[in-house]
C-alpha positions, 0 to 999 in steps of 0.5 A: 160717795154721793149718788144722785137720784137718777143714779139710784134709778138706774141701778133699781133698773139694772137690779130689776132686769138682771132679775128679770133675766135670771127668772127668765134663765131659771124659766127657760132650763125648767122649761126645756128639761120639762120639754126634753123629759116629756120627749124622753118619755114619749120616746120611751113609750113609743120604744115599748110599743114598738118593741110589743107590736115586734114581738106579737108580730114575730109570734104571728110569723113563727111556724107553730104546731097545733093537734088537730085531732086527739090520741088515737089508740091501737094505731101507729104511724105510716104515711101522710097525703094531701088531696086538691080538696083539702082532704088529708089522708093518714096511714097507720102502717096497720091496715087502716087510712083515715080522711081527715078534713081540714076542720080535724073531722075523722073518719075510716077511709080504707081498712084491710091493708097489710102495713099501710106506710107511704102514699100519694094520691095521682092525677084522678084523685085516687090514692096509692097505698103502699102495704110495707108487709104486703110488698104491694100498693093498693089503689083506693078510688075517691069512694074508698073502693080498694084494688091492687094496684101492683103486687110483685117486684117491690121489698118493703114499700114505704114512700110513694111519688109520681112523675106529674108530667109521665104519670109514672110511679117511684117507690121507696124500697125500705127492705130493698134498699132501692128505688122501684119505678112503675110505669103507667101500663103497670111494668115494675123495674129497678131505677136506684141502687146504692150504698147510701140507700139505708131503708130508704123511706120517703121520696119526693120529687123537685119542681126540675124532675129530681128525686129525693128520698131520705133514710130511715136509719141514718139521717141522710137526704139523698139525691136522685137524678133522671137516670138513677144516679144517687148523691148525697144531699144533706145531712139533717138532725142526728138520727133516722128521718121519716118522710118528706114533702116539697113545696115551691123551692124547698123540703119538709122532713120528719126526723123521726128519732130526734123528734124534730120537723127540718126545712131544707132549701134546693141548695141544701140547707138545712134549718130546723123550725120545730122540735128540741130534740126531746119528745113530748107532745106539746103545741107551741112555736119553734123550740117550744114546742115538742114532737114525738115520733113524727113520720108522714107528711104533707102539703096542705093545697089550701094554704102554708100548712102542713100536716103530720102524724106522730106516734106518742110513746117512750120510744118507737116499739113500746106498746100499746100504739098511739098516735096523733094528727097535727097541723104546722102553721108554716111562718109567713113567706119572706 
């Protein structure tokens, strides 16, 4: 068939811009792949980013633990107090408290207790001692100047509390199985008895007036209302507690035998935040971390902190006695 001139030029154009089309086509997939990989990958990058900021922020907020000072040896683990300086002041349930700074700085405070456990400092800065084997509590003035502050009517005195709004004293009976109440004009009398008690050994009031106070031997926090009457509160770790502290709408408790620190909220739940249940002395944050016998403790008045004493042996009776001071760094609030 004959084309003529003007035909073959039309299909040179047809062929031209089919060309052109088909370029223009392959042009445009490299161009949107190249565009949705480059995408792809910046998403990918600001993923990993993102997931790293995450993390370094979740480290920041975990509560972690932290020595403040090294192994102390010949001593071993009474009470933990904090004063509104900032000063901590640990008992070593021989016959020694010791003034610690906030920066770790050591030094002897009191010597010449008789079993020096629970304590508490009152509303003129002065700290009450209990003396576990003397059945009494010392008074120590903000110069270390000692005097007894009550000498009869206790059994075994650990954990101390005081009512800020009465000025009046509760003592956690260890021996006794009880609670003691000490008036301000110094009249002891009985105010808790129960079953549940088990050597009672830390106490601590709530912000409404409500005592709480855990056992040594079994792993029971207990409830104590205005008028002595005792219930069951929580049940925490496995094994005999320490002591414990509150602060705002929750509690701190030792659990000594299993090696663990536990917060505990007003409505009684109960969460571990540090220890694995296997002792050690390791600093770190939550499971990593290991604690060995912790006992006393405190509310830091300069910040979310906490301090503990701790007692670093294979078990709570092997000799010779060693114990250290650390610092929890608490997560931040939510």
């Amino acid at each position: 068939m004959m084309t003529t001139l003007s035909d073959r030029i039309l299909t040179l154009n047809l062929i031209g811009n089919g060309c052109r089309t088909l370029v223009d086509y392959v042009e445009n997939l490299l161009f949107t792949r190249m565009r949705r990989d480059f995408y792809f990958g910046r998403s990918r990058a600001l993923l990993f980013v993102l997931a790293l900021l995450v993390a370094a922020v979740s480290a920041r907020a975990q509560t972690k633990i932290r020595s403040l000072t090294d192994v102390i040896n010949g001593h071993a683990v009474g009470g933990v107090t904090t004063d509104l300086v900032g000063n901590i002041y640990v008992a070593d349930f021989g016959d020694t408290v010791w003034k610690i700074t906030p920066e770790g700085e050591r030094s002897v405070f009191a010597s010449g207790l008789y079993g020096a456990s629970g304590n508490a400092i009152d509303h003129e800065g002065n700290l009450l001692q209990s003396n576990f084997y003397g059945d009494s509590i010392t008074e120590i003035d903000r110069k270390g100047q000692m005097q007894p502050f009550v000498t009869s009517g206790l059994s075994g005195p650990v954990g101390i509390a005081i009512n800020r709004q009465t000025g009046d004293v509760y003592v956690a009976n260890c021996r006794g199985n009880s609670i003691a109440k000490i008036a301000t004009d110094g009249t002891v009398s009985s105010f808790a008895k129960s079953d549940l008690f088990s050597c009672p050994n830390g106490i601590s009031f709530d912000r409404d007036g409500n005592l709480y106070v855990v056992n040594f031997r079994d792993n029971r926090m207990l409830k104590v209302d205005p008028k002595g009457f005792v219930t069951p509160f929580a049940t925490i770790s496995e094994k005999g507690l320490g002591h414990l502290c509150f602060n705002v709408d929750r509690f701190y408790v030792t659990a000594f035998e299993s090696h663990e620190i536990y917060e505990v909220t007003l409505d009684g739940t109960v969460k571990r935040i540090l220890g694995n249940g296997k002792r050690g002395v390791v600093d770190g944050a939550g499971v990593k971390a290991r604690l060995s016998f912790p006992n006393g403790i405190a509310y830091s008045q300069w910040g979310r902190r906490l301090y503990i004493n701790e007692y670093v042996n294979d078990s709570a009776g092997s000799l010779p006695r060693r114990t250290i001071i650390r610092e929890i760094l608490l997560e931040a609030a939510k």
